[in-house]
N, C-alpha and C positions, 0 to 999 in steps of 0.2 A: 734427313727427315726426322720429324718429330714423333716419338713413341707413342704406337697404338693403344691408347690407354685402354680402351674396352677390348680389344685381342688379347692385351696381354693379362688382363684381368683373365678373359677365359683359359688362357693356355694356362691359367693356373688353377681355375677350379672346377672347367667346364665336362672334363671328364670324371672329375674325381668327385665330386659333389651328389649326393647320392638322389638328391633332389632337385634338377633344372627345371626351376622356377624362373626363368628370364628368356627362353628362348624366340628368337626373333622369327622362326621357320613355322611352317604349318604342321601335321603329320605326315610323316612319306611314309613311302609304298617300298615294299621289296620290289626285285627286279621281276622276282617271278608275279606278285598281285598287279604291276604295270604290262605285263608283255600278255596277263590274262586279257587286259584291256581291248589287246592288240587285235588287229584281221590275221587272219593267217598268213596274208601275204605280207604283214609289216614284220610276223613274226620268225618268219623266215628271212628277209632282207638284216635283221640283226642278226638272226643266225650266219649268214652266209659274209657281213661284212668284211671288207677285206682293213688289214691293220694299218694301212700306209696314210701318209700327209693327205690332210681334207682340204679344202678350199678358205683360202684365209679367212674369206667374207662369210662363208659359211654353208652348209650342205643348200643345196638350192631347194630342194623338199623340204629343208627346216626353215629356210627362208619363208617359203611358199603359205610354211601351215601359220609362221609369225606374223606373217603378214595380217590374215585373217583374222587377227584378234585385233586390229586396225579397222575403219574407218575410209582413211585414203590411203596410205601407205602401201606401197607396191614392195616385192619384196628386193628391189635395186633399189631401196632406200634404207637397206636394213643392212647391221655389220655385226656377227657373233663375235663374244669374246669368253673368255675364259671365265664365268661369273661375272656378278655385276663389280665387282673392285678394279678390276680389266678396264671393264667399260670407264669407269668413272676418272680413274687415271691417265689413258688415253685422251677423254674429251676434254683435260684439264692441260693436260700437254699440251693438247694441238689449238686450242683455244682461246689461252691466255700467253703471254710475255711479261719480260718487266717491267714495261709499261702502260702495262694496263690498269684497272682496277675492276675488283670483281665483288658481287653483293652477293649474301648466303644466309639462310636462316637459322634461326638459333633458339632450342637449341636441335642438336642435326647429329648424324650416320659424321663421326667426327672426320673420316674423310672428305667428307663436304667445305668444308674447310680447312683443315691441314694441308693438303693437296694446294686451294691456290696460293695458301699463304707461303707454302715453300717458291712462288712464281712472281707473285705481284701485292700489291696493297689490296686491301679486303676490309669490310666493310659489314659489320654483322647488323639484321634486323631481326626484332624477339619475336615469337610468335607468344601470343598475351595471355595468361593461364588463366586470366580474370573475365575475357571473354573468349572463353573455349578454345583457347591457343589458336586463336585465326591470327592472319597478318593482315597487318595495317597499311596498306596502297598508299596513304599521303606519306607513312612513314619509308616509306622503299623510295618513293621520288623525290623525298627530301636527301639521303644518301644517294642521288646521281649524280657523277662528277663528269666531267669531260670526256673522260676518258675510261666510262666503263662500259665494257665488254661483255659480262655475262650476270643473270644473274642465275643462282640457283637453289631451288625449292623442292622440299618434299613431302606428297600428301596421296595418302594418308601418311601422316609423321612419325619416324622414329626417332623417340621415344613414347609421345604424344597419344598416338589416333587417332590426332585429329584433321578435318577433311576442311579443304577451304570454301568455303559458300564460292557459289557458279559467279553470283556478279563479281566477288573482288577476284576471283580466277580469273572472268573475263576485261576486268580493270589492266589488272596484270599484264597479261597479254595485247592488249591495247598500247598500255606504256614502253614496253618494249617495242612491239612495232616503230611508236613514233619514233622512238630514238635511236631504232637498229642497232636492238640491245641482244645478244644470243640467251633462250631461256632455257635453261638445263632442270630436268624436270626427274626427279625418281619417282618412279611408280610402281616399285614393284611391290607394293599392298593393294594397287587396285586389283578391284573385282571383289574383296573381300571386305567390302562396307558391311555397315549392320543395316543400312537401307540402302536398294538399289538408286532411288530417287537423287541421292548428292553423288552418286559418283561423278565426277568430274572427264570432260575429256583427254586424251591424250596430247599433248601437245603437241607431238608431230605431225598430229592430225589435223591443228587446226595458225599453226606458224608456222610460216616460211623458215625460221631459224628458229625456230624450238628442236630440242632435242629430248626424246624420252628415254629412260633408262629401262628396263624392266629385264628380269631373270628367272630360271623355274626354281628358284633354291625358297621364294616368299609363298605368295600365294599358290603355287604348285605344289607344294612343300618338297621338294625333290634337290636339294642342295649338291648332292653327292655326284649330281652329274655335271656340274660347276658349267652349265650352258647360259650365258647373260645375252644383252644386244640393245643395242642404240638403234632407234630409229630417226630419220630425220631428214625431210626433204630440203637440205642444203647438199646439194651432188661434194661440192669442193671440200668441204669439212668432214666429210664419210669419205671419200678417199684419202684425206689426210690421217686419220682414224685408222683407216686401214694399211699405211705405211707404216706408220706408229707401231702397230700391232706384228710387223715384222721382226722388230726387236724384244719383242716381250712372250707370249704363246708362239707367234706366227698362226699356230689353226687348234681351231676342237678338236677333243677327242671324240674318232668316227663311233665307236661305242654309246659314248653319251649324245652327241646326236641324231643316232639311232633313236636312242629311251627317249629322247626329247619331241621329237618326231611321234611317235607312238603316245605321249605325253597330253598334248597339243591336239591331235584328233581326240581324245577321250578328254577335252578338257570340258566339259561339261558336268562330266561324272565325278571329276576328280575336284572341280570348285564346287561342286554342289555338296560332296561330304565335307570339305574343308570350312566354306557358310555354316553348317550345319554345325561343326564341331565349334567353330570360333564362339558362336550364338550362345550355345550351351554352354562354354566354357565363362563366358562374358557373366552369364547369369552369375553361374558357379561364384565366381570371386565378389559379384555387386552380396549373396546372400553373406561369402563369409567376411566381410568388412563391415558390414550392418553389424556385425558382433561386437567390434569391438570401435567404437563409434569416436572413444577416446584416445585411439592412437595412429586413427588412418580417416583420411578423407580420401573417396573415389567416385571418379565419373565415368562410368560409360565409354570408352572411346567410339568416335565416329565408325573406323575403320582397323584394317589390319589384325592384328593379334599380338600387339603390349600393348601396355596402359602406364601411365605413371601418376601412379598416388602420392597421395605427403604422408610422411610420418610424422606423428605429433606426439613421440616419445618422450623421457626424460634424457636420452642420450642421443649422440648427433647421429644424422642417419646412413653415414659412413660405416660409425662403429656397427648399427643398429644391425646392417648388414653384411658385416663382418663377423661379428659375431653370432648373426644366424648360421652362414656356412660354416662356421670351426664347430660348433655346437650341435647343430641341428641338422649338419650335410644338404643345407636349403641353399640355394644360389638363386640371389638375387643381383641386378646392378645397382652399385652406388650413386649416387651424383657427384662423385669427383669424377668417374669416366665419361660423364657430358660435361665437365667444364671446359669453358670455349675460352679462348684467348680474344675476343669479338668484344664479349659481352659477360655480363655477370647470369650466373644459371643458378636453376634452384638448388640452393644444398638440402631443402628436406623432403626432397622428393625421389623416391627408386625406382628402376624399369622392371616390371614385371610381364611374364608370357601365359599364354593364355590358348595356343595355337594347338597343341599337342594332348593327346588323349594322354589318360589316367594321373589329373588334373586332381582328384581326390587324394588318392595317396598324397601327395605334394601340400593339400591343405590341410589334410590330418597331421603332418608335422608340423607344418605351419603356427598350427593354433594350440596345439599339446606345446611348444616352445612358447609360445605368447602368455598362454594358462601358469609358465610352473617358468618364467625369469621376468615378464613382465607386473605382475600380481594382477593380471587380467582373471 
């Protein structure tokens, strides 16, 4: 397999960095301000849980409550995994061969394609920076071959935010049907638009072979209990998925499906601070880039909690961010950690996070380093 370029970027500076400025998650909760959330009776069934092997497919109450955040999706269409990277490797296993060919956007959660490129031919389409990083539908059906299999998208977008307009979603979806194409869909930024109005549906909910990704580590912000899950009413392909997963987890942990459980009932509470904070946070960085007008361009993302700006420095935006973290203890990601072997990606652009409170601190260094090495 080919090296996770953005893991290994963090296992280098994600801890040690005094300032995560990039991060992909929302704010979590302690276990204790989650289980405050709780009934007494959920908060006694995590007390009382017993430690032994859970159900591969998944606690049938965790199913029950995932369900409901669906549409149509019953919870025997649903398969937990051990976060969403679980998920996304299993649906790539059980989904492609070597003769298939698979389409993926770009640019993307670089497992998105590393995954099928270790499998089969692959086939990258851009999403357009010039018109709000949406994807181009003539451009997706001009890359369909004979023989492809899947295609897969993700929106709101990492690194992006951006949300695809409902017609070309519903183009999309269309194209695949004709051609009994499987559409693998990551979702784990919905709910977390900056307007409810584009959210988009789920695709399990509306294709026979769509599959939707979704996990509580993004818009939950609750990472730490590594609970992910595929939805997707193809019966055969979810039990293939769940053979698969006998060799890799085999089951959650009964702990974290507890909190996950407990999660998912107060998910109301717990997206409406998380909106709340993304909102304010969004504000936050459109005021502090106004500042400096000559070394950043930024838009608004649709959704989620990054964004990615360009840098309009004197130096490439590699270094630009490199030497924020040696210097400044800032972490940011560069654009060599989304270069795609697909497609050519922007070099002057970096992913910044926006998801997590005390988002001040983090711009006070930001802009104290801009002021006194940029001659801003």
């Amino acid at each position: 397999m080919r090296d996770f370029a953005l893991e290994t970027y963090f296992s280098k500076w994600e801890f040690s960095a005094r300032y995560h400025m990039t991060a992909s998650d929302l704010e979590s909760l302690s276990v204790a301000d989650l289980l405050a959330m709780a009934t007494p009776q959920d908060r006694d069934a995590f007390a009382q849980q017993w430690l032994g092997y859970t159900e591969t497919h998944g606690h049938p109450e965790l199913r029950e409550e995932i369900s409901k955040t669906y549409d149509t999706v019953a919870p025997s269409d649903i398969l937990c995994f051990a976060g969403a990277e679980e998920g996304v490797y299993a649906a790539m296993r059980v989904l492609l061969d070597k003769d298939d060919h698979a389409i993926v956007v770009v640019p993307n959660y670089q497992a998105a394609e590393t995954l099928p490129l270790d499998i089969c031919a692959v086939s990258g389409v851009p999403l357009d920076g010039a018109d709000k990083w949406s994807l181009d539908i003539d451009r997706v059906r001009k890359e369909i071959r004979p023989n492809t299999k899947l295609i897969s998208i993700n929106f709101p977008n990492n690194p992006t935010g951006a949300v695809l307009e409902r017609g070309r979603f519903d183009a999309l979806v269309e194209l695949c049907r004709a051609r009994g194409i499987y559409l693998f869909s990551d979702e784990v930024y919905r709910l977390i638009e900056r307007d409810p109005a584009i959210r988009l549906p789920q695709v399990a909910d509306v294709y026979e072979r769509g599959l939707s990704l979704n996990v509580m580590s993004k818009a939950y912000g609750l990472p730490g209990l590594r609970v992910g899950w595929i939805a997707t009413q193809d019966a055969q392909i979810l039990q293939k998925m769940e053979r698969y997963k006998h060799y890799l987890s085999i089951c959650n942990a009964a702990p974290s499906e507890r909190l996950a459980i407990i999660a998912l009932r107060a998910r109301d509470e717990i997206l409406g601070r998380n909106r709340a904070l993304t909102s304010q946070n969004a504000d936050k960085l459109g005021a502090f880039f106004s500042e400096f007008p000559d070394l950043f361009d930024w838009t608004r993302p649709d959704g989620g909690c990054v964004g990615f700006p360009r840098y309009k420095g004197p130096q490439s935006t590699d270094s630009f961010c490199e030497d924020l973290v040696s210097k400044a203890g800032l972490l940011l990601l560069p654009p060599k950690v989304y270069r795609s072997e697909l497609l050519e990606t922007p070099q002057d652009r970096f992913r910044i996070g926006f998801g997590r409170a005390g988002i001040d601190e983090g711009l006070a260094a930001f802009r104290a380093y801009l002021k006194s090495n940029q001659g801003a």
